[in-house]
MIMIZA-727230 format. One record per residue (C-alpha): z, y, x. Coordinates in steps of 0.2 Angstrom, whole numbers, padded with zeros to 4 digits, always signed. Layout:
<domars>
ZYX
...
</domars>
This chain:
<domars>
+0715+1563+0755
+0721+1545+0757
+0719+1536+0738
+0735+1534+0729
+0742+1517+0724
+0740+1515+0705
+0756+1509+0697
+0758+1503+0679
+0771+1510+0667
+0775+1498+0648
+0771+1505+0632
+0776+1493+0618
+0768+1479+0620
+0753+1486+0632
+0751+1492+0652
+0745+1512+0655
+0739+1515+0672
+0743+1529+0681
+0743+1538+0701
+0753+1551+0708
+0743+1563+0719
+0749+1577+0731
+0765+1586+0734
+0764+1602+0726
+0777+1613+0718
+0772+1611+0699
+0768+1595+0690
+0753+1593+0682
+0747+1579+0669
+0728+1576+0669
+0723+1566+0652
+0705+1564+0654
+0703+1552+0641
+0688+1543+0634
+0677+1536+0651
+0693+1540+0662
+0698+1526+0677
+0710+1528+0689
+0703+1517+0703
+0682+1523+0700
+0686+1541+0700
+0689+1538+0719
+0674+1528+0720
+0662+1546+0724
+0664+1561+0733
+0661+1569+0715
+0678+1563+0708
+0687+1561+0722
+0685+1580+0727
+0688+1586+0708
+0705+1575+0710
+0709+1583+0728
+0707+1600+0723
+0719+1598+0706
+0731+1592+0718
+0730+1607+0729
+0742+1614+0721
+0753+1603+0711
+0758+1586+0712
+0746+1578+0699
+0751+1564+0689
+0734+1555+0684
+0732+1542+0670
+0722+1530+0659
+0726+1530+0642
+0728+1514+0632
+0711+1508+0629
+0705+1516+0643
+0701+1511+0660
+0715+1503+0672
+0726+1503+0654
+0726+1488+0641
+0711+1487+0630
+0716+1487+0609
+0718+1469+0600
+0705+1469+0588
+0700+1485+0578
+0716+1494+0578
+0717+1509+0589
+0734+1519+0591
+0737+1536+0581
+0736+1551+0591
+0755+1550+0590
+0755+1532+0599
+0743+1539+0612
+0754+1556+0615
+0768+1540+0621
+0758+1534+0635
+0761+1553+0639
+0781+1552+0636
+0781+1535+0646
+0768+1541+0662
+0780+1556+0664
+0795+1550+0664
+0792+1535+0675
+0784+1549+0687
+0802+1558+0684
+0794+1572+0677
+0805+1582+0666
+0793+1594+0662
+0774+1598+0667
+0759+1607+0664
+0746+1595+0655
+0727+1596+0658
+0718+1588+0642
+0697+1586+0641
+0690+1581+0625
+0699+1569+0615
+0713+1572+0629
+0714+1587+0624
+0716+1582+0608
+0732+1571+0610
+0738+1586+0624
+0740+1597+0607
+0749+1583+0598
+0762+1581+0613
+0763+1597+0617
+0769+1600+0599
+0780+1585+0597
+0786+1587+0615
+0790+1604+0619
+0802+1603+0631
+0791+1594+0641
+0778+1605+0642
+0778+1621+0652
+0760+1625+0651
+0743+1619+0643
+0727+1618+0648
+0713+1610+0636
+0693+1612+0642
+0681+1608+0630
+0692+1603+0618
+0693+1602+0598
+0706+1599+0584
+0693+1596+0569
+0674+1594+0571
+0670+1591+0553
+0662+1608+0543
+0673+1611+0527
+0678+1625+0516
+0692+1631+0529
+0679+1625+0544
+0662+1631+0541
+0661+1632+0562
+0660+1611+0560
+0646+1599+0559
+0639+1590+0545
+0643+1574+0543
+0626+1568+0548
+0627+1574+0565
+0645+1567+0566
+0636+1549+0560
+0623+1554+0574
+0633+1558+0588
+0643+1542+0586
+0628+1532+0584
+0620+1536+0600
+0636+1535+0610
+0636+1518+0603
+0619+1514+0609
+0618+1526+0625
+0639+1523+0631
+0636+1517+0650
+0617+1524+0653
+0610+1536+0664
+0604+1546+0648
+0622+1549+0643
+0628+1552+0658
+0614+1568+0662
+0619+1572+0644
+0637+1575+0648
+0636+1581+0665
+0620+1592+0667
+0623+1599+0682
+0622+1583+0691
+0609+1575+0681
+0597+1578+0695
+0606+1567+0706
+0603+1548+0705
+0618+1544+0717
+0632+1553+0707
+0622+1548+0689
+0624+1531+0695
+0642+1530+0697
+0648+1541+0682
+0638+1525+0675
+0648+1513+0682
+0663+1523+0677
+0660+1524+0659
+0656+1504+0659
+0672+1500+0667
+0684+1515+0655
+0676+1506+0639
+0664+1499+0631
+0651+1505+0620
+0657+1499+0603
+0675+1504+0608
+0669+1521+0615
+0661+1526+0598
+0677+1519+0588
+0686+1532+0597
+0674+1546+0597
+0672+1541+0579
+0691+1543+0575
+0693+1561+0587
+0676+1567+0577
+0685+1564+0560
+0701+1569+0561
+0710+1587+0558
+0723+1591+0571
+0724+1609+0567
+0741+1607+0559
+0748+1605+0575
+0740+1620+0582
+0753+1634+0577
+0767+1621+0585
+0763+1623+0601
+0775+1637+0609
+0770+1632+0629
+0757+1646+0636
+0739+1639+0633
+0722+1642+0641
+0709+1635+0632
+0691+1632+0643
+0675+1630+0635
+0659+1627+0648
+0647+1641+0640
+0630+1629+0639
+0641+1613+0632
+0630+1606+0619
+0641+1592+0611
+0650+1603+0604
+0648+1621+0594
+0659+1637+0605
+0670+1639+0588
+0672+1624+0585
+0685+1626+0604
+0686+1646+0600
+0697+1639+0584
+0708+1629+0593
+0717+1646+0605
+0715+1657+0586
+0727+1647+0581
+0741+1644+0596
+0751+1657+0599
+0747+1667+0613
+0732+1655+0619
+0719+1663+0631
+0702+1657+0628
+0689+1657+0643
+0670+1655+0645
+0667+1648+0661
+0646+1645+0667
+0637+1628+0665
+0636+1613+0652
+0648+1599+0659
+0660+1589+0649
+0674+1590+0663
+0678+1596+0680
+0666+1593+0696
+0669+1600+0713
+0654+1612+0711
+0660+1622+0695
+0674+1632+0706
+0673+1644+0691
+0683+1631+0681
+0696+1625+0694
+0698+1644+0699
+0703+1646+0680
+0714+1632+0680
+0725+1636+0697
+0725+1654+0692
+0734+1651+0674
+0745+1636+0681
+0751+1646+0700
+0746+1662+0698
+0738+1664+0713
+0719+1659+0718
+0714+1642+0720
+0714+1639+0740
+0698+1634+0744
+0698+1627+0765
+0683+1637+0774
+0677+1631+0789
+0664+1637+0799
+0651+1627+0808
+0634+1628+0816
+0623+1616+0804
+0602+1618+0802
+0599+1624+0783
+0582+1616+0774
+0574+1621+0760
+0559+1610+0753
+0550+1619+0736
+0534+1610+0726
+0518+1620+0730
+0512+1627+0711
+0526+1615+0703
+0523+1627+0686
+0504+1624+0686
+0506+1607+0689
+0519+1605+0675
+0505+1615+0663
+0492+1602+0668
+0501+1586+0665
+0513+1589+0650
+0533+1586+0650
+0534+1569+0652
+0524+1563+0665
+0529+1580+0675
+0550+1574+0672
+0542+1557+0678
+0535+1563+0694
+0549+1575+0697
+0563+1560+0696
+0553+1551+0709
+0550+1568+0721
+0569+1567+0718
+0573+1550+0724
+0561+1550+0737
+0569+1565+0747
+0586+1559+0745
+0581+1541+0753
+0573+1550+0767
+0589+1564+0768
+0600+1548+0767
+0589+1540+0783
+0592+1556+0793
+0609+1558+0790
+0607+1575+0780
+0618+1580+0765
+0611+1587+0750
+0618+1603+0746
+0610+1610+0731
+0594+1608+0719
+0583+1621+0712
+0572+1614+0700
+0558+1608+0709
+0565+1608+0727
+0579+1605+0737
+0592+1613+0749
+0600+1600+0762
+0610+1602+0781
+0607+1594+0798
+0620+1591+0810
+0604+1594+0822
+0587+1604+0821
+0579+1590+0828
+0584+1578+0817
+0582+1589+0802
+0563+1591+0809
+0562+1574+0812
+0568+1572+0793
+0558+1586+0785
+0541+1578+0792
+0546+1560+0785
+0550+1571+0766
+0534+1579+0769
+0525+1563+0772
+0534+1553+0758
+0530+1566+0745
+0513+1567+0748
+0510+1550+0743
+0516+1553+0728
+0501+1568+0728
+0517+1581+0729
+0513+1597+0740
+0527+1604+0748
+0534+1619+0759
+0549+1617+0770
+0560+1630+0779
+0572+1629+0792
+0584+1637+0801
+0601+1637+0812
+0616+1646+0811
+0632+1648+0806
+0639+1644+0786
+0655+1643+0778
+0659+1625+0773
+0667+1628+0754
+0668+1610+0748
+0651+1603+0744
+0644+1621+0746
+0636+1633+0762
+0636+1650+0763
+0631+1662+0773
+0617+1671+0781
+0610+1654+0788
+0608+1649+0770
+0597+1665+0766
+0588+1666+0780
+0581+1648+0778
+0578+1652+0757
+0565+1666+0765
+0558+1655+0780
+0554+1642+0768
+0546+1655+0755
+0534+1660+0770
+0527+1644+0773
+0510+1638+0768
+0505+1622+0759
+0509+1608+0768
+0519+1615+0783
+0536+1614+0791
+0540+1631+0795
+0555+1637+0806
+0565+1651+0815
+0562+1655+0831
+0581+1650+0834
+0576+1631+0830
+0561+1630+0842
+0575+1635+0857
+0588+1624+0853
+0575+1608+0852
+0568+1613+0868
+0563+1598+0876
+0562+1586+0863
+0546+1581+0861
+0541+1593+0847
+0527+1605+0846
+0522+1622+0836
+0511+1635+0834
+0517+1654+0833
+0517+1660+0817
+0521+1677+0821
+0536+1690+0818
+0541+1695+0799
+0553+1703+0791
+0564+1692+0780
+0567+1700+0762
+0586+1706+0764
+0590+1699+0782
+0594+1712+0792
+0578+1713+0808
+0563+1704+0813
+0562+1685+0816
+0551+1674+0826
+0543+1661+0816
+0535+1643+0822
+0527+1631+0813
+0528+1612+0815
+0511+1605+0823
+0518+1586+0828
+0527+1577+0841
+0522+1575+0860
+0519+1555+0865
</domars>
């Protein structure tokens, strides 16, 4: 999708940025919030993606509240009332001429979603918050809250960590084991705020009760919560649909703080509330060669040197197979803990590629196993499926120590090219229908 132009629209005395996206039949308000930008969220395949696939289906209307990425900064100390900020709302919509939408809020945009919503409801058709809260503080009424401590903690160390790699794998956890994508949530949090004004506003969202506005709010609600989220306690969001009328609450898998293209579960939600129907996911169907790379006796070797240094080694296996992945033009699909599963646009490329991983992580003193094979997937997104997929998980479970294993269907289609294996026999793969050849790698012909 081509990126949107990002037009600017006056609040008082200040400039919010905001983008239209998409032609769909419903309009739909995304209020990201705290470490939103307009113009960096197109930046990566990551936010770009998530962007795309909420515009699927509806003409989205995007948007940097004031203090917040592409918007004006605050003057001094003062930051708007959640009121102030639910008028960047008012003005963003009505210079999209949107009469009426369905509003997306994370977090603390959540938490101005609830306060529009309530003062607005004639311009709110549906609501959607995800991992959202309207008090975080433990009282009488609240004992599902924190302490006050963790409050002053929590604020502390985004004030320390606001713009790091640490916060980033904190908020986003499913993606923490990839340096590319870590790197430029970084550079997005830098350029949405900065620190001390990123913990002013947490600060003011952690301390405040929006709960009397909970009971206002007549639009249908769906309020998401990722299961494994850890900034946050599950009744703390539970609270929030117990008290709208009507609100539908749903635990979806995983730990992140917002959307990503990966967590399908979560947009699946989302299209399914605001259209009724499925999110419309393109498939296509290509012939691509599946690896899988695992660390020989990764538990052991974990045992034997203790967390730290293990998570230390591990980070640079990480780094190390993606630099070789990105020299030969393969695409990371997936992790799984201590390997990786990545496609080729040809077997003797991913051959070529899987000897140079196998080379590069054993001078780090890493053993691996490798696994291909060629076939068919569905293309959903980021993700392959398929039997190819399973078929190279059991080839690459079969190889020994140190060896590039492959189907028998690799070695015919890179007849000729200079490569050379040894039979390894005919086995039945666990669950994959038959009997399959299988080769292993012993080199390259001069």
């Amino acid at each position: 999708m081509e990126r949107p132009e990002t037009r600017y629209v006056a609040v008082d005395d200040a400039d919010v940025a905001y983008q239209i996206v998409g032609d769909g039949p419903i309009d739909l308000l995304f209020c990201y919030g705290l470490g939103s930008h307009v113009d960096m969220f197109w930046e990566h395949p990551a936010g770009a993606e998530t962007l795309e696939r909420l515009a699927s289906f509806s003409r989205l209307i995007f948007f940097d509240r004031r203090g917040t990425g592409a918007s004006d900064r605050f003057r001094g100390d003062v930051i708007p009332t959640w009121e102030e900020w639910a008028e960047d709302m008012v003005a963003v919509l009505d210079a999209a001429s949107s009469e009426s939408a369905a509003i997306l809020g994370v977090s603390d945009g959540g938490a101005i979603a609830t306060v529009f919503a309530a003062m607005h409801p004639d311009r709110v058709w549906a609501l959607v918050l995800l991992n959202s809260a309207a008090r975080f503080l433990a009282a009488d009424d609240f004992p599902m809250g924190v302490t006050p401590e963790s409050v002053d903690a929590l604020v502390e160390m985004t004030a320390q960590a606001w713009g790091t790699p640490e916060f980033a794998q904190l908020s986003y956890p499913s993606l923490a084991n990839d340096a590319d994508v870590v790197q430029w949530m970084v550079r997005c949090a830098r350029a949405s705020s900065t620190p001390r004004a990123a913990a002013s506003q947490l600060s003011q969202m952690l301390r405040s009760d929006r709960r009397q506005v909970l009971p206002l709010i007549t639009a249908p609600t769906l309020v998401l919560r990722s299961r494994d989220y850890v900034l946050a306690p599950a009744d703390v969001a539970r609270d929030v649909a117990e008290h709208i009328p009507g609100a539908r609450f749903v635990e979806v898998p995983g730990g992140d703080h917002g959307l990503t293209p990966a967590n399908t579960a979560m947009l699946e939600e989302i299209a399914a509330f605001l259209t009724g129907e499925h999110l419309v996911v393109q498939v296509d169907r290509i012939l691509t060669t599946v690896l899988f790379t695992d660390i020989v006796n990764s538990t052991a070797q974990a045992a034997a040197m203790g967390d730290q240094r293990w998570r230390a080694l591990l980070d640079k296996h990480d780094r190390t197979v993606r630099q070789e992945l990105r020299r030969f033009r393969g695409r990371e699909i997936n992790t799984t803990g201590d390997g990786f599963v990545a496609s080729f646009d040809g077997p003797a490329r991913a051959i070529r590629g899987a000897q140079a991983i196998m080379e590069a992580t054993g001078k780090l003193g890493i053993d691996l196993r490798i696994g291909l094979h060629t076939g068919e997937c569905e293309v959903r997104g980021n993700d392959l499926g398929g039997l190819a997929v399973h078929v190279a998980a059991r080839v690459a479970a079969l190889a020994d120590p140190g060896e590039i294993l492959v189907s028998g269907v690799v070695t015919d289609l890179v007849s000729g090219s200079g490569i050379e294996f040894r039979q390894r026999g005919e086995r039945e793969l666990i669950g994959v229908p038959g009997s399959w050849k299988l080769f292993a790698v012993s080199g390259m012909s001069s």
